[in-house]
KEVOFI-195843 format. One record per residue (C-alpha): x, y, z; residue number from 1. Coordinates in steps of 0.5 Angstrom, whole numbers, always signed. Each point is the difference from the previous one (the first is absolute). Layout:
N
X:Y:Z:NUM $
...
REM end
This chain:
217
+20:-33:-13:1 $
+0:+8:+1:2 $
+1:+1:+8:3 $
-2:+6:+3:4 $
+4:+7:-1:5 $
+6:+2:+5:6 $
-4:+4:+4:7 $
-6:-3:+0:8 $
-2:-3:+7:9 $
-7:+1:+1:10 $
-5:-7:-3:11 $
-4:+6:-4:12 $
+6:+2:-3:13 $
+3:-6:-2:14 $
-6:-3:-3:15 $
-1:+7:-3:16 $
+7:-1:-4:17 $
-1:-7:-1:18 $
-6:+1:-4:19 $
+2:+6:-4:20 $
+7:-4:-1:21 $
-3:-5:-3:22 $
+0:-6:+4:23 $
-7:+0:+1:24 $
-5:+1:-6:25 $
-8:+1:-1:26 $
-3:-6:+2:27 $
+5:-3:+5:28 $
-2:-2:+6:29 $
+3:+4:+7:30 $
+1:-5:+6:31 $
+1:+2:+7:32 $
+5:-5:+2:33 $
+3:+0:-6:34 $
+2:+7:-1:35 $
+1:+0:+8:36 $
+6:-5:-1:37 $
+4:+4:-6:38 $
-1:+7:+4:39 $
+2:-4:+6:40 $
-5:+5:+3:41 $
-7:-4:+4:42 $
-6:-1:-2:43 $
-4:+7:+3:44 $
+4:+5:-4:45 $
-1:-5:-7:46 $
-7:+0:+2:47 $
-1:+8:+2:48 $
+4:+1:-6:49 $
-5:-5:-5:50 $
-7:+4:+3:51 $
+5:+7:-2:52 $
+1:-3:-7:53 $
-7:-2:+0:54 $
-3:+6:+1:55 $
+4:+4:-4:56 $
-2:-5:-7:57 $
+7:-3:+0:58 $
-2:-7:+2:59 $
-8:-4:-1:60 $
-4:-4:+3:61 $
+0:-8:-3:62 $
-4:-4:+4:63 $
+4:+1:+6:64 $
+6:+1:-3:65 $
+3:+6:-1:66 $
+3:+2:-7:67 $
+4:+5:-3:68 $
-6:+5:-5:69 $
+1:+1:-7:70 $
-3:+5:-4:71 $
-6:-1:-5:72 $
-1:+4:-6:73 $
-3:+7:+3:74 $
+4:-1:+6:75 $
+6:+2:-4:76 $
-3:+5:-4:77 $
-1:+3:+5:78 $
+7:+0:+3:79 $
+2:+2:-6:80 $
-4:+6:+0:81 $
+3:+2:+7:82 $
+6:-2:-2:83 $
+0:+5:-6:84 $
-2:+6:+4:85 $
+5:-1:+5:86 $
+6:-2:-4:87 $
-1:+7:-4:88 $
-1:+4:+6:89 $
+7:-4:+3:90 $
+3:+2:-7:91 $
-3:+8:+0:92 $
+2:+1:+7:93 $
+7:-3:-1:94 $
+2:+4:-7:95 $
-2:+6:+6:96 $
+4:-2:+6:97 $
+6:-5:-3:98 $
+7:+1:+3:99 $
+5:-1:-5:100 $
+2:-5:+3:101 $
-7:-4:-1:102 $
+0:+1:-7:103 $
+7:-4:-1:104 $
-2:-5:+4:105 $
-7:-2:-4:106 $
+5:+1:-6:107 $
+5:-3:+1:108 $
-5:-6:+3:109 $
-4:+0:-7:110 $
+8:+0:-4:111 $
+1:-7:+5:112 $
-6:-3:-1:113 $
+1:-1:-8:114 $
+3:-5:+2:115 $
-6:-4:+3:116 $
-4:+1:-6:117 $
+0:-8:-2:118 $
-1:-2:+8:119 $
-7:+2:+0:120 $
-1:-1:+9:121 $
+7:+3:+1:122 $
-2:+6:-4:123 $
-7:+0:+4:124 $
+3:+0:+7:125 $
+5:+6:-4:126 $
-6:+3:-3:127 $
-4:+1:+8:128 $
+8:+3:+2:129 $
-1:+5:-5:130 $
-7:+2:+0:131 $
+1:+0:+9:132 $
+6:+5:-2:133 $
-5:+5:-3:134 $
-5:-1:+5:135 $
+6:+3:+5:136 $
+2:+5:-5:137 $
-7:+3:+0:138 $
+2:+2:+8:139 $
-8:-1:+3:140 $
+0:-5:+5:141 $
-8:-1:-1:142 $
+1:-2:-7:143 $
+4:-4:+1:144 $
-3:-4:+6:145 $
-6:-1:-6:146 $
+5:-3:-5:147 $
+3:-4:+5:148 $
-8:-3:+1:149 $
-1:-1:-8:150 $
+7:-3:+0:151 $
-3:-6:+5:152 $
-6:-1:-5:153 $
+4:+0:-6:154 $
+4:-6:+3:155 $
-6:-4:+0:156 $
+0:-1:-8:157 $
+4:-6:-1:158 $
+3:+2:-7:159 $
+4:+6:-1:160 $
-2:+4:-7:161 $
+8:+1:+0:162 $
+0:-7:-3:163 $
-4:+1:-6:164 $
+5:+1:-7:165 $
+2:+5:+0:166 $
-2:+4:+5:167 $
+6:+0:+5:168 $
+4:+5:-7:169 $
-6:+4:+0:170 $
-1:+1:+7:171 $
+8:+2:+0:172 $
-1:+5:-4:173 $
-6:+3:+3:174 $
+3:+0:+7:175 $
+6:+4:-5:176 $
-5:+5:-1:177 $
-4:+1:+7:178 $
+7:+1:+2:179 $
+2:+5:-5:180 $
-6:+3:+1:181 $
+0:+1:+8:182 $
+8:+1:-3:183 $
-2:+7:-3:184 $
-6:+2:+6:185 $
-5:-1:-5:186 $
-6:-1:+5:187 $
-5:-1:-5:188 $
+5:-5:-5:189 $
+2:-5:+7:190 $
-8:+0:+1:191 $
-1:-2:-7:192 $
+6:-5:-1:193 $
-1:-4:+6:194 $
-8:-1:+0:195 $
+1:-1:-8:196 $
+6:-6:+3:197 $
-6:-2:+4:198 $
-5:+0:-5:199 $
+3:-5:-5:200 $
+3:-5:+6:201 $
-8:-1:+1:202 $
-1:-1:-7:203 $
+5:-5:+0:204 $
-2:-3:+6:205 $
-7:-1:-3:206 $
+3:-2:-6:207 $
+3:-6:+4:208 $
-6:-2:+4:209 $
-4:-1:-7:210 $
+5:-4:-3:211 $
+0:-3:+8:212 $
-8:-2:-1:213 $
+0:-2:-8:214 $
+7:-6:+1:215 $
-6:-2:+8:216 $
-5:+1:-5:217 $
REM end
């Protein structure tokens, strides 16, 4: 099972990761002691750092059990309107402010993670790399500090759209061309790329929860 990142000492941070890491998923139970045990922490910072994530929607009341959130139909269309703003906004700003080292490295990681394209969960943690490095390439702290909070969100859906067919190629593609786009200091061109990027991995995903609901059905 996922154990917390290096780095990472605080119970906050360690169930933080371990959500967004994929060891638990929406609808799985939260326990005081259990989780006390595999952080080897005591049970007052896991119990501080539950009523935290609480707080922030992270996690949800089930009878007297707390269990990670998951999202419902409007609740992720409305992230994704948000992520959408903000994405193109990372985009404009780092097609203005990008080094030239910033632009080699989202390029080479776009050239890298080809590789990836049948290993959709593998190309989704690559994917959330790429689009972190140009939130950073934007150089605005405050921007990133809103994205990092939409990404917390968005660990709370339970499939990737990257696992659609097809998807991860023309995902690959798209990501090619947010960086050409920011590659050439095409402010207006990033912006575009990266919310139409946005737009269509929401469409998949929606396409993914209706097929979800018919197979139920």
């Amino acid at each position: 099972m996922t154990g917390p990142k290096p780095g990472n000492t605080d119970a906050y941070s360690m169930i933080l990761d371990a959500i967004d890491g994929g060891t638990y998923r929406p609808g799985d139970r939260l326990v005081e002691s259990e989780l006390a045990e595999r952080f080897s922490v005591s049970r007052t910072p896991i119990r501080e750092a539950l009523q935290r994530l609480e707080t922030q929607s992270l996690l949800a009341r089930q009878g007297r059990s707390l269990i990670v959130a998951s999202l419902d139909h409007n609740q992720t269309a409305e992230l994704y309107v948000v992520r959408g703003e903000l994405e193109g906004l990372a985009a404009r700003l780092a097609a203005r402010h990008a080094t030239a080292e910033e632009v080699r490295v989202l390029r080479e990681m776009v050239e890298a993670d080809d590789a990836l394209i049948e290993q959709p969960h593998a190309l989704s943690r690559s994917n959330r790399r790429f689009h972190k490095q140009v939130h950073l390439a934007s150089h605005n702290r405050y921007l990133v500090q809103q994205l990092d909070l939409v990404y917390r969100s968005m660990a709370l859906m339970a499939t990737t759209s990257l696992a659609a067919e097809g998807r991860g190629e023309i995902a690959q593609a798209e990501h090619a061309k947010i960086v050409a786009m920011i590659e050439a200091r095409d402010e207006d061109g990033a912006d575009a790329a990266l919310r139409e990027h946005i737009s269509v991995a929401f469409v998949t995903r929606l396409k993914q929860e209706a097929a979800r609901l018919e197979r139920e059905g």
